[in-house]
ROLUM-180761 format. One line per 2 residues: number of its first residue (from 1); for each residue x, y, z of C-alpha. Coordinates in steps of 0.25 Angstrom, whole numbers, padded with zeros to 4 digits, always signed. Each point is the difference from the previous one (the first is absolute). Last residue first. Layout:
<sites>
NUM> X/Y/Z  ...
</sites>
This chain:
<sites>
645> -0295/-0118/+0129  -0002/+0004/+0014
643> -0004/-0009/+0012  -0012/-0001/+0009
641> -0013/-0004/-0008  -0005/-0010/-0008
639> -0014/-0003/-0002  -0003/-0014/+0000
637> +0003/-0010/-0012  -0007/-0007/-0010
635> -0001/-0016/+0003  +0012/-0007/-0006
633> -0003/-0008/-0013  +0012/-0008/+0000
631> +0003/-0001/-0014  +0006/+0013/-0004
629> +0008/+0005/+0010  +0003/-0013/+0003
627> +0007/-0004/-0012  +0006/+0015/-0002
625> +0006/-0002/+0013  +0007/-0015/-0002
623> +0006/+0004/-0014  +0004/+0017/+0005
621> +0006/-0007/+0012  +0008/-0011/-0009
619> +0004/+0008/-0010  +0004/+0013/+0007
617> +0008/-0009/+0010  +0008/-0007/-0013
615> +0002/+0013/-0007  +0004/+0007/+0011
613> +0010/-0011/+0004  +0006/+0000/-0013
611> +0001/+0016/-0002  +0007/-0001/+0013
609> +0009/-0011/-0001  +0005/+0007/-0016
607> +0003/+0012/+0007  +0009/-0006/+0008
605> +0008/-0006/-0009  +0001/+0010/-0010
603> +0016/+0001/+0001  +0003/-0010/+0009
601> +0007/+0002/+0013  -0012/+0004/+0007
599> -0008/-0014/-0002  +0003/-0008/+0011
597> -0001/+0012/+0012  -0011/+0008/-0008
595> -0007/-0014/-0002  +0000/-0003/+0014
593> -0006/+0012/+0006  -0011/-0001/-0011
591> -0002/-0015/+0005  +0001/+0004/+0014
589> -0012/+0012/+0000  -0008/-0009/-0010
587> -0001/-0011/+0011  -0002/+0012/+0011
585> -0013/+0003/-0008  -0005/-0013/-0004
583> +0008/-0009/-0006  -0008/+0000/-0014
581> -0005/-0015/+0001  -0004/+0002/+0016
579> -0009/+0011/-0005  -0008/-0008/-0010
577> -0002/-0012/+0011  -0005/+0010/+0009
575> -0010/+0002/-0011  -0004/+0016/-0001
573> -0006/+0005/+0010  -0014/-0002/+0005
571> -0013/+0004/-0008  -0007/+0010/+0012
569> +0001/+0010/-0012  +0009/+0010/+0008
567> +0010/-0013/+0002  +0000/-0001/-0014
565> +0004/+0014/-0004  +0011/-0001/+0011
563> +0007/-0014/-0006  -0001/+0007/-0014
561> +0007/+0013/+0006  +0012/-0009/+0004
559> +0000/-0008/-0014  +0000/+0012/-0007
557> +0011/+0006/+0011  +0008/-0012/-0005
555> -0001/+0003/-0014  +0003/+0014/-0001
553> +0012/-0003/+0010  +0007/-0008/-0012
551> -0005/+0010/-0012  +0007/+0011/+0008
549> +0011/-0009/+0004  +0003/-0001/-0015
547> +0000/+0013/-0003  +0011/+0002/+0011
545> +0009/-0011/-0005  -0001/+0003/-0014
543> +0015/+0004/-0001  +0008/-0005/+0013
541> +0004/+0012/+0009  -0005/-0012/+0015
539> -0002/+0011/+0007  -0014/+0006/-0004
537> -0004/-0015/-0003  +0004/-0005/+0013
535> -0006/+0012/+0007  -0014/-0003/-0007
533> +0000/-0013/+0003  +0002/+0000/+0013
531> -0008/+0012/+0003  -0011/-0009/-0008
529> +0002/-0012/+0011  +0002/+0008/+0012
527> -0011/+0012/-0003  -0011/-0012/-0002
525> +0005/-0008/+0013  -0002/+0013/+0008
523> -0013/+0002/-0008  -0005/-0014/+0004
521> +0005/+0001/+0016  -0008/+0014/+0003
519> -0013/-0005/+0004  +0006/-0008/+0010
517> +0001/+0014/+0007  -0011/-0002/+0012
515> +0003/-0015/+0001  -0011/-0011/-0007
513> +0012/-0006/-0011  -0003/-0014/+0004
511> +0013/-0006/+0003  +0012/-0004/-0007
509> -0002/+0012/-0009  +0010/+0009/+0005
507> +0011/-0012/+0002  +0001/-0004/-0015
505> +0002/+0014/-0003  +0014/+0000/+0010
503> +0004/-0015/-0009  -0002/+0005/-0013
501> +0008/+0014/+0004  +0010/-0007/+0004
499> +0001/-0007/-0012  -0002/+0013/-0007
497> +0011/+0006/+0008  +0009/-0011/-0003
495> -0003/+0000/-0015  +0002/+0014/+0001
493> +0016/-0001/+0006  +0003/-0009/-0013
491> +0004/+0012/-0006  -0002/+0003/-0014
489> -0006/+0013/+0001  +0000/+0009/+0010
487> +0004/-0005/+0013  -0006/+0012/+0009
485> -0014/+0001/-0008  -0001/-0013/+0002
483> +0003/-0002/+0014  -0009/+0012/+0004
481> -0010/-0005/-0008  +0000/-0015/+0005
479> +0002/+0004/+0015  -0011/+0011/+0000
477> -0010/-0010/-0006  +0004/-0010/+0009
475> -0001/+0010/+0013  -0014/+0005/-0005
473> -0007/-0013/-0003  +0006/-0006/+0015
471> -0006/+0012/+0007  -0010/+0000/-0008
469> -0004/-0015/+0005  +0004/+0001/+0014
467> -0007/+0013/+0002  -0012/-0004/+0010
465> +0003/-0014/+0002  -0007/-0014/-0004
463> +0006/-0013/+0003  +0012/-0005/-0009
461> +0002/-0009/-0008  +0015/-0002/-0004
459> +0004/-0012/-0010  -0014/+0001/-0007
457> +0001/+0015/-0002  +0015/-0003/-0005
455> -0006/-0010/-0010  -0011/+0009/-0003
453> +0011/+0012/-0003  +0006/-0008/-0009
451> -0012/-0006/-0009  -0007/+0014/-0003
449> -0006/+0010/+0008  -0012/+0009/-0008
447> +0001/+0011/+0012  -0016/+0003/-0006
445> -0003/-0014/+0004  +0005/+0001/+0014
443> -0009/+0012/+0000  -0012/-0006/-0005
441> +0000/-0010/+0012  +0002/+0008/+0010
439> -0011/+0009/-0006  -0008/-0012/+0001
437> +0004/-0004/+0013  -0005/+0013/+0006
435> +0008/+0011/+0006  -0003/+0005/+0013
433> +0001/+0015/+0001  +0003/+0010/+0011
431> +0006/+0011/-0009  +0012/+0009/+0005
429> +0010/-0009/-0008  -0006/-0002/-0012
427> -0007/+0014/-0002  +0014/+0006/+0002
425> +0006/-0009/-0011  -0011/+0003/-0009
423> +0003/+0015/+0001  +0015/-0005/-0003
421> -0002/-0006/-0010  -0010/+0009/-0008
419> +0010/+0013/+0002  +0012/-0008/-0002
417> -0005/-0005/-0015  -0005/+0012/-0003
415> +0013/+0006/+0002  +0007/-0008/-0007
413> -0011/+0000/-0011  +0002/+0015/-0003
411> +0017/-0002/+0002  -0002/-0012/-0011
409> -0008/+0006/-0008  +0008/+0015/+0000
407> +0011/-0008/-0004  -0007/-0008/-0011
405> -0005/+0012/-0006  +0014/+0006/+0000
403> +0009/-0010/-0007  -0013/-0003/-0011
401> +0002/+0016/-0005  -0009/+0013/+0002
399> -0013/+0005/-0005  -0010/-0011/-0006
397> +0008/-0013/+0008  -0002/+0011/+0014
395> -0015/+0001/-0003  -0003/-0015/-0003
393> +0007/-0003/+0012  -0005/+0010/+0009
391> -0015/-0004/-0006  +0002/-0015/+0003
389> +0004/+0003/+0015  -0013/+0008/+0004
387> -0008/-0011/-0007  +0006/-0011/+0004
385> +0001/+0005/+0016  +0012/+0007/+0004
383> -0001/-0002/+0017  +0000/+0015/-0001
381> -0011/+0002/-0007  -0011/-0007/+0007
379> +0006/+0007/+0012  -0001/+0014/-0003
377> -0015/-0003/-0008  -0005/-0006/+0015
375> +0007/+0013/+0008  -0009/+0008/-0008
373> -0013/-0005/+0005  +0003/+0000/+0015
371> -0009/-0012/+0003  +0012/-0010/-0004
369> +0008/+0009/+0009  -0008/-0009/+0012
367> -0001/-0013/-0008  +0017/+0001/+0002
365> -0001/+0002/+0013  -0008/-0011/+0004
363> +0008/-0010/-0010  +0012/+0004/+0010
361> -0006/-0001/+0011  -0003/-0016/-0004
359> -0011/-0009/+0001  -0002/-0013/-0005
357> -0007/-0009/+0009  +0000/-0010/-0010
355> +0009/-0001/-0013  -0008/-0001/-0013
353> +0005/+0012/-0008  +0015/+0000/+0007
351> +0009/-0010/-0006  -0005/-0001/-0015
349> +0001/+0016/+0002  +0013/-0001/+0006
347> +0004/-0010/-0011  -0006/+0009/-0013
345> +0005/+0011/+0003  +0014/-0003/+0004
343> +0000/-0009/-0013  -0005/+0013/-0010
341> +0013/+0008/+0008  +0009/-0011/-0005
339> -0005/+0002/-0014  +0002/+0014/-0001
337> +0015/-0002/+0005  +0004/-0010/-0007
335> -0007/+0006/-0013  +0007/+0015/+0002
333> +0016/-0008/+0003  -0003/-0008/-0012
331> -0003/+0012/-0008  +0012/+0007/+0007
329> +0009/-0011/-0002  -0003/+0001/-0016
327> +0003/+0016/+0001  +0011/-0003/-0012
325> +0002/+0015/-0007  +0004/-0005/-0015
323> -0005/+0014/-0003  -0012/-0002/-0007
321> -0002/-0015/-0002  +0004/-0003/+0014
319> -0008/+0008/+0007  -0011/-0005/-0010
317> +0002/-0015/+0004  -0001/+0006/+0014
315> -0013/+0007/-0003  -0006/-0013/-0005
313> +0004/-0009/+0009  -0006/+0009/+0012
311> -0012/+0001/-0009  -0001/-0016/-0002
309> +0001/+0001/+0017  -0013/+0010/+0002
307> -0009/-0008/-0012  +0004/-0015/+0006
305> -0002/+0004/+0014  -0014/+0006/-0004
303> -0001/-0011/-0008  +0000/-0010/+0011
301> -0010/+0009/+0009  -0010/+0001/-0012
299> +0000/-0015/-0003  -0001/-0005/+0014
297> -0013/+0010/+0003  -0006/-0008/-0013
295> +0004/-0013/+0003  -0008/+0002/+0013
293> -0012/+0005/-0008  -0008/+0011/+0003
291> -0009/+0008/-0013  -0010/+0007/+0009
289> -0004/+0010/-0012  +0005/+0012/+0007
287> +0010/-0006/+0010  +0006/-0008/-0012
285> -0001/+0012/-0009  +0008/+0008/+0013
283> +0011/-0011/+0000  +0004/-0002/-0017
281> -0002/+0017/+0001  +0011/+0002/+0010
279> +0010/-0006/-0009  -0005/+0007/-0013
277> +0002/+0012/+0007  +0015/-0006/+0004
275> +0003/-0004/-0016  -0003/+0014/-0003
273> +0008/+0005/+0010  +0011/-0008/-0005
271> -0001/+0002/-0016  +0002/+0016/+0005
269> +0013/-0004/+0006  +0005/-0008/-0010
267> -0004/+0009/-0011  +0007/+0012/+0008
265> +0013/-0011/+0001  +0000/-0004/-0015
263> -0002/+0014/-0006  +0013/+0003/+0009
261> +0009/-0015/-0006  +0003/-0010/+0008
259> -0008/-0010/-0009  -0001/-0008/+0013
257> -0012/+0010/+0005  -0010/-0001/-0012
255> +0004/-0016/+0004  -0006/+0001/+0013
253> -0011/+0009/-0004  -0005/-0011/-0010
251> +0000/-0009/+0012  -0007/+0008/+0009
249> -0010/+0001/-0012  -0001/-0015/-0001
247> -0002/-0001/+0014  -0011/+0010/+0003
245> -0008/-0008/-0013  +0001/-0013/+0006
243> -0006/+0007/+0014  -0011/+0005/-0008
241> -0002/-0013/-0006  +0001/-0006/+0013
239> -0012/+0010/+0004  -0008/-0005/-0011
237> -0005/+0009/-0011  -0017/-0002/-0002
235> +0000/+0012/-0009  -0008/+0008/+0011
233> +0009/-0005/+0011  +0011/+0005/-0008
231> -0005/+0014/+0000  -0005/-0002/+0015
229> +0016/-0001/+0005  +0003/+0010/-0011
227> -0009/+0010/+0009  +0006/-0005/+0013
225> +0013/+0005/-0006  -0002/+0014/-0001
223> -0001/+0004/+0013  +0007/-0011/+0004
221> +0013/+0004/-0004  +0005/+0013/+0003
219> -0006/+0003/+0014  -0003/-0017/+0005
217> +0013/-0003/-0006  +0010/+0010/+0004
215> -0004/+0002/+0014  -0002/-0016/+0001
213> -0009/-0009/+0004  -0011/-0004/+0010
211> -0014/+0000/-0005  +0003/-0007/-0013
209> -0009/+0006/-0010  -0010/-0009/-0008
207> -0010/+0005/+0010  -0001/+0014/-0006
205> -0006/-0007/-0011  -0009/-0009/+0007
203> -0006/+0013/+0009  -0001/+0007/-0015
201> -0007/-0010/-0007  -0008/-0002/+0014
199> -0006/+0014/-0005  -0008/+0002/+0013
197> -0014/+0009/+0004  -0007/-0010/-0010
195> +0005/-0013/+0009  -0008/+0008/+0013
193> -0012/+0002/-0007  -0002/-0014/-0003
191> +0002/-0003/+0014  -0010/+0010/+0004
189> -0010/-0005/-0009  +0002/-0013/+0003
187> -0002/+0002/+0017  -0013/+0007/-0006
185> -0004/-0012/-0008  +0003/-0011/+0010
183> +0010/-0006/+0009  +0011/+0004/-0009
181> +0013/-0010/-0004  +0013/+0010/+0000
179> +0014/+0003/-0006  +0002/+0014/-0002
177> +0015/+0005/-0002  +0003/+0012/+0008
175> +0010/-0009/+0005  -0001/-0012/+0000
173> +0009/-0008/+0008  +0002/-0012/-0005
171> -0005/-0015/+0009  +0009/-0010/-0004
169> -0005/-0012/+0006  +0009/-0010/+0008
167> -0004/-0013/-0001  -0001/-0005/+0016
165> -0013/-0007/+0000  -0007/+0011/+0008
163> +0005/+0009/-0011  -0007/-0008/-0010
161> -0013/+0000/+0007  +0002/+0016/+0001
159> +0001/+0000/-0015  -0013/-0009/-0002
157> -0007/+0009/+0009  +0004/+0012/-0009
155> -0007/-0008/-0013  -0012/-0004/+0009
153> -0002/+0016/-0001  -0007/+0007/+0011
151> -0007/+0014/-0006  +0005/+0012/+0002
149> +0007/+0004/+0015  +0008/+0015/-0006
147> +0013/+0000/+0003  +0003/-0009/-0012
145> +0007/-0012/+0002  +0014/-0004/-0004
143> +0005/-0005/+0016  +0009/+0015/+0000
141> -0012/+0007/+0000  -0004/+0008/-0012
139> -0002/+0013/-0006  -0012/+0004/-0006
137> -0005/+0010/+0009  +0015/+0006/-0002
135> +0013/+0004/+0004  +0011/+0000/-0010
133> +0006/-0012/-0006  +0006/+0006/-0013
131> +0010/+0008/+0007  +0012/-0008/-0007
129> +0003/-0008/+0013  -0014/-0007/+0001
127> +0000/-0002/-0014  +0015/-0008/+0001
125> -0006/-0006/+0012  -0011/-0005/-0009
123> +0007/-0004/-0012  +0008/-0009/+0009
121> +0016/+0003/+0003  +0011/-0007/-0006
119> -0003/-0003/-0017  +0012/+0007/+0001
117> +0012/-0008/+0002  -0012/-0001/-0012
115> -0012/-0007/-0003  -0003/-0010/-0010
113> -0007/-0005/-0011  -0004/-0013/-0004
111> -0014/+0001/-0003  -0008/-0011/+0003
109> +0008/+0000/+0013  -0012/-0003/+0006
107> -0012/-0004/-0007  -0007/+0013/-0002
105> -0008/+0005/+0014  -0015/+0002/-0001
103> -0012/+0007/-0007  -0008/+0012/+0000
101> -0006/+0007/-0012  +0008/+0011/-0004
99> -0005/+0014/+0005  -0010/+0010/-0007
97> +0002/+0016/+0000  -0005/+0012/-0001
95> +0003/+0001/+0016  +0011/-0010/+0003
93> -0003/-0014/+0001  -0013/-0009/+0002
91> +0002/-0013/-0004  -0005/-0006/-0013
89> -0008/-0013/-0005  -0008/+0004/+0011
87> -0003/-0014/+0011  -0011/-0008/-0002
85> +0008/-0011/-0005  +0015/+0003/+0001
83> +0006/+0009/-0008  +0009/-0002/-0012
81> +0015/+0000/+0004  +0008/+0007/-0008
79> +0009/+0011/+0009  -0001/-0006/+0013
77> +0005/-0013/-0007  -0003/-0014/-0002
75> +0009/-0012/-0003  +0002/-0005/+0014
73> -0015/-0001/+0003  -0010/+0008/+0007
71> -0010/-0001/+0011  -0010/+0007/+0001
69> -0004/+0003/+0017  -0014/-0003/+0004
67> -0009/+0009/+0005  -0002/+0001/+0016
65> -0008/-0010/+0005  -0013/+0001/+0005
63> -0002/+0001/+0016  -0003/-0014/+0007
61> -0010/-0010/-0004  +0008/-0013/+0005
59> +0001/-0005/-0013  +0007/+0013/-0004
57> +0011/+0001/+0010  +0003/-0015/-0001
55> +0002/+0002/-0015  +0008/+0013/+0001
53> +0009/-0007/+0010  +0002/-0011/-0010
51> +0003/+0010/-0011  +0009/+0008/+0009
49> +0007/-0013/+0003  +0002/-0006/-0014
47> +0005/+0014/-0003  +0012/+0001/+0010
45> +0005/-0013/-0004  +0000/+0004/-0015
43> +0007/+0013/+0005  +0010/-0009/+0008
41> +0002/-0008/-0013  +0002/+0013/-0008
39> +0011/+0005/+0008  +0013/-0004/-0009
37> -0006/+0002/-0012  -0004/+0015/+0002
35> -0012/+0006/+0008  -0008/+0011/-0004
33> -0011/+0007/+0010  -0008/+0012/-0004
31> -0012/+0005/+0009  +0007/+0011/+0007
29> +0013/-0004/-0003  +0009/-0011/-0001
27> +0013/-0007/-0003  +0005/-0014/+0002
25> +0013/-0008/-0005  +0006/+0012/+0000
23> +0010/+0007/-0011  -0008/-0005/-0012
21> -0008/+0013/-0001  -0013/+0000/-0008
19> -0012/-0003/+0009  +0000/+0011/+0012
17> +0009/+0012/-0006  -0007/-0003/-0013
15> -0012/+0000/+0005  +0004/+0015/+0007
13> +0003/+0005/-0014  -0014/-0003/-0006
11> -0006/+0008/+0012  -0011/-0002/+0007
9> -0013/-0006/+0003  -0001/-0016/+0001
7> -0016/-0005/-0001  +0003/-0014/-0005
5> +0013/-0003/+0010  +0012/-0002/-0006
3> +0008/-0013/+0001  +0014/-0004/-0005
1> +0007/-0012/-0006
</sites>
C-alpha cells in the first residue's frame, strides 16, 4: 500500500526508492509513504486519527487543510498508474521530456528476484560511494525532505505517526534525487527545474553498484556489468534467473576443466569469469530494479559455494585425466579452508553488529587508514575476496596445471584467513561490548551442537566466563586433529579423541556464548569436523576415499551455510529436530572416526560409509531447505555487509 501526495515533484527513481523496495516495512520521502503487510494496520491506525483531527480542525474554522494524499493499491505501479483526478496524466521529468504517471509499490515479492552476498549495501550508499552524491541545492536531509520548506503534506505526517508508533520507516537518502511537494508555483518551478539538471537513469544506474567491493570487481567488472544488469531489466529477467544462469556456466566450466585437456583448462578459465560477470549482474539488477527476496540472497550464496566447489571437482577430475596427477586432497583441503573462513565471518559479525557500547581501538584504527584511499583497495584484496580469488583461479586453470592452482589458493586463502582472524581477534579483545541475547542466540545456532554435546551441556552447566567457551572449542579441536593425524588410519585412538572432543564442545556451549572470543566456537567446531575428515580420507590410501569425502563435507558445509542464510533472514535455523537426526557436528566427527576404525580392513569399506552418509545428509538438509526456501515467504532481506564472498 503506498501514498503519494497529488502535487509530488520529483524523480521517478526516487518513488521507487520510496514505494518499491520490500526490505522495510516503511519507507518514505518527501511526500511518498509505502508500507508493506506487516505495517498496514498501524498505517490504518495512523489514518483514522489524521482524518479525525482534520475534522476537529475544520469544524472549528481553523486553517484549510493541506491536499489529500492518493492512495494507491497493491497492484499499481510508479510506471503505469493513471493520474489522479486533477492531477497531469504525466510528471515532469527531464527537459524534452515527459515522466510516467506516479503510482505505488507492486505487491511485494511480485517479483521473486533476489539480491546477492551481494544484494549488501543500498542503492543509495552504493551512489553515495560512486560520486554520484555530490553537493547540491537538491540534496536532501537525512529524514527524506528537501531543504527547501514546500508545502505540508498529510502524506509526511502520516510517516511521522508511524514512527511515533514504533514501525521503523525507511527514509533513502537521495542524493541528487528530487523528491519534493511545492508551496506554490514559483516553489514548482524551481523543483521542477532541479529534476531537469538530473538524469536519475544514470543516478539509478550507477546505484546498481555495490559500494564496498573488490579491486577486481568494481575495476573489471562493474563497469560493464551494471549495463547487463539494465539490459535484463528491460526484458523483464529476474535476478534468480540471472543467478540460474551464473550456475549453469560455472558448471559448464567445471566440466571444460575435467576434460584435463589445455583447450579444456583456457575454456575453463574463460567460462569462469563469465559466470562471475553474470554473478555480479543477478545483485546489481536487484539493486537497479529493486528486486529483494530473502530466497533470493539465499540462492546466490549457495550457488556461489556450489559454482567455487564443482570447479575444484572439475580441475582435479582433470589432474587426474591428464597425467593421473591426484590433487583431490588439495581441492578438499581449498573448500575446508574457504568455508571455514565464510563461518569466522559470519559468527563475528552475527556476534558484533548489535552489541552495546561497542567500542574498540582497534576499529578506530582501522576507520582511520580507511580514509587513506589506497590502503582500502590494499585490504580489500588481501583478504582474497570472490572476485579477486575467481580471477587467480581461472587465470592459473588457462596457463599452468590443477597441482599449482590450488597451491597458490590455498597459501592466498591462508593468508587471508590469518589476516581477517586475527584483525577480528584484536578488535574482540580491546572492544568494550555487551553482547545481546540475540547474538547469543544466533551463535549457539551457528555451532549447530547435536545430541552429545547437549547431554554433556546438561550434565555440567556452567556460569558465564570470559574464554571458557573457546578455550574449551579450541583444546577439543586440537585434541581430535592432533590425535588423528598421529594414529592414521584404523586406530581406534580417533574415536577417543572424537569422544573427547564431544564432551570438551559440549562444555563451550554450556553457557550463553556472550564472552569477547565466543565468536570463535562455530569455526573451531567447523575446522574439527572437516580436518577430521579430511585427514582420514588423505590417510586412509583407500580408492575413492578422498572424492568421496569431497561430496561428504559438500554436504555438511551446505547445511552449515543454510543455517547462516536463515539466520540473516531473521527465519531461525533450520529445525533443531533436523540437526539432532544428522548428529550434529561432533555426532558426525564420531561416526566418521568410527567407521575408518571398523571399516579399514576392507577393501572399499570406507569409502562406501562416506558416500552413504553424504548422500543421506545431502538428502535430508537439501529435502527440509528447499521446503522452506520455498514456502516460507520470509520478508526480503537487509543489506549485507562485513564478510567476503
Amino acid at each position: 500500500m503506498a501514498l503519494v501526495d497529488p502535487r509530488f515533484v520529483g524523480h521517478v527513481h526516487t518513488l521507487r526508492l520510496a514505494l518499491t523496495d520490500p526490505r522495510f516495512p516503511a519507507a518514505a520521502v518527501r511526500g511518498a509513504l509505502s508500507v508493506q503487510p506487516e505495517a498496514r494496520t498501524a498505517l490504518a491506525r495512523a489514518v483514522t486519527a489524521a482524518a479525525a483531527t482534520a475534522r476537529i480542525s475544520g469544524s472549528g474554522g481553523g486553517a484549510p487543510t493541506a491536499a489529500p494524499a492518493r492512495a494507491l493499491g497493491p497492484a499499481e505501479s510508479p510506471e503505469r498508474e493513471t493520474a489522479p483526478t486533477g492531477v497531469p496524466a504525466t510528471v515532469p521529468g527531464r527537459a524534452g521530456q515527459a515522466r510516467p504517471p506516479l503510482g505505488s509499490a507492486p505487491r511485494p515479492g511480485a517479483d521473486a528476484g533476489g539480491g546477492d552476498a551481494g544484494a549488501a549495501s543500498s542503492a543509495d550508499a552504493a551512489a553515495h560511494a560512486s560520486g554520484e552524491y555530490a553537493e547540491s541545492l537538491s540534496r536532501t536531509r537525512p529524514s527524506g525532505t528537501t531543504a527547501a520548506p514546500g508545502a505540508h503534506s498529510r502524506v509526511d505526517d502520516l510517516a511521522a505517526a508511524l514512527d511515533a508508533e514504533g514501525v521503523p520507516v525507511h527514509r533513502p537518502e537521495l542524493g541528487v534525487l528530487v523528491a519534493a511537494v511545492p508551496a506554490d508555483t514559483l516553489s514548482r518551478a524551481k523543483a521542477q527545474d532541479a529534476v531537469d539538471a538530473v538524469d536519475d537513469e544514470r543516478v539509478r544506474l550507477r546505484s546498481a553498484v555495490k559500494s564496498r567491493d573488490g579491486f577486481f570487481t568494481t575495476f573489471c567488472i562493474s563497469p560493464y556489468s551494471r549495463y547487463i544488469a539494465r539490459w535484463c531489466a528491460r526484458r523483464g529477467l529476474t535476478p534468480n534467473q540471472v543467478t540460474t544462469a551464473s550456475l549453469l556456466t560455472a558448471l559448464i566450466a567445471a566440466a571444460c576443466a575435467a576434460t584435463g585437456t589445455r583447450p579444456g583448462f583456457v575454456s575453463a578459465g574463460v567460462l569462469l569469469i563469465a559466470s562471475f560477470v553474470l554473478d555480479c549482474t543477478d545483485g546489481q539488477l536487484a539493486r537497479y530494479s529493486l528486486q529483494y527476496s530473502t530466497l533470493g540472497a539465499w540462492l546466490d550464496a549457495t550457488f556461489d559455494r556450489a559454482k567455487e566447489y564443482a570447479y575444484y571437482a572439475g580441475l582435479a577430475l582433470g589432474a587426474a585425466r591428464a597425467d593421473g596427477d591426484d590433487v583431490w586432497a588439495l581441492a578438499l583441503g581449498a573448500m575446508v579452508l574457504q568455508t571455514c573462513r565464510h563461518v569466522v565471518d559470519f559468527a563475528f559479525n552475527e556476534a558484533n553488529h548489535d552489541a552495546t557500547g561497542n567500542t574498540s581501538p582497534t576499529a578506530a584504527l582501522s576507520g582511520r587508514l580507511d580514509s587513506v584511499g589506497w590502503t582500502v583497495w590494499v585490504r580489500r584484496m588481501i583478504v582474497l575476496p570472490i572476485g579477486e580469488r575467481w580471477a587467480m583461479i581461472a587465470v592459473l586453470t588457462a596457463f599452468t596445471t590443477p597441482r599449482i592452482t590450488f597451491y597458490v589458493l590455498l597459501v592466498g586463502c591462508a593468508l587471508a584467513a590469518c589476516y581477517t582472524t586475527a584483525g577480528r581477534v584484536l578488535r574482540s579483545l580491546t572492544r568494550r561490548a555487551e553482547r545481546t541475547d540475540r547474538a547469543a542466540h544466533a551463535l549457539a545456532e551457528l555451532a549447530d551442537t547435536g545430541p552429545l554435546a547437549e547431554l554433556v551441556a546438561k550434565a555440567a552447566p556452567r556460569g558465564p566466563s570470559s574464554y571458557l567457551a573457546p578455550l574449551s572449542a579450541a583444546l577439543g579441536a586440537a585434541a581430535v586433529l592432533a590425535g588423528t593425524a598421529a594414529a592414521g588410519f584404523g586406530s581406534w585412538v580417533p574415536v577417543g579423541c572424537a569422544v573427547l572432543y564431544a564432551v570438551l564442545a559440549g562444555v563451550a556451549v554450556a553457557a550463553p556464548l556472550k564472552g569477547p572470543l565466543d565468536w570463535l566456537v562455530p569455526p573451531l567446531f567447523r575446522a574439527a569436523e572437516y580436518g577430521v575428515i579430511l585427514i582420514l580420507a588423505a590417510c586412509s590410501e583407500v580408492n575413492g576415499a578422498l572424492p568421496a569425502a569431497f561430496g561428504l563435507i559438500a554436504a555438511v558445509a551446505y547445511h552449515h551455510y543454510d543455517t547462516v542464510y536463515r539466520i540473516r533472514g531473521g527465519t531461525g535455523a533450520p529445525p533443531h529436530l533436523l540437526v539432532r537426526a544428522i548428529g550434529g557436528h561432533e555426532g558426525r566427527t564420531v561416526a566418521v572416526t568410527a567407521a575408518a576404525a571398523l571399516l579399514h580392513h576392507r577393501n572399499q569399506g570406507f569409502t562406501i560409509a562416506l558416500t552413504a552418509l553424504a548422500a543421506a545428509l545431502a538428502l535430508a538438509v537439501l529435502t527440509e531447505s528447499i521446503r522452506f526456501w520455498v514456502s516460507s515467504g520470509a520478508p526480503a532481506v537487509h543489506d549485507e555487509t562485513g564478510e567476503p564472498a
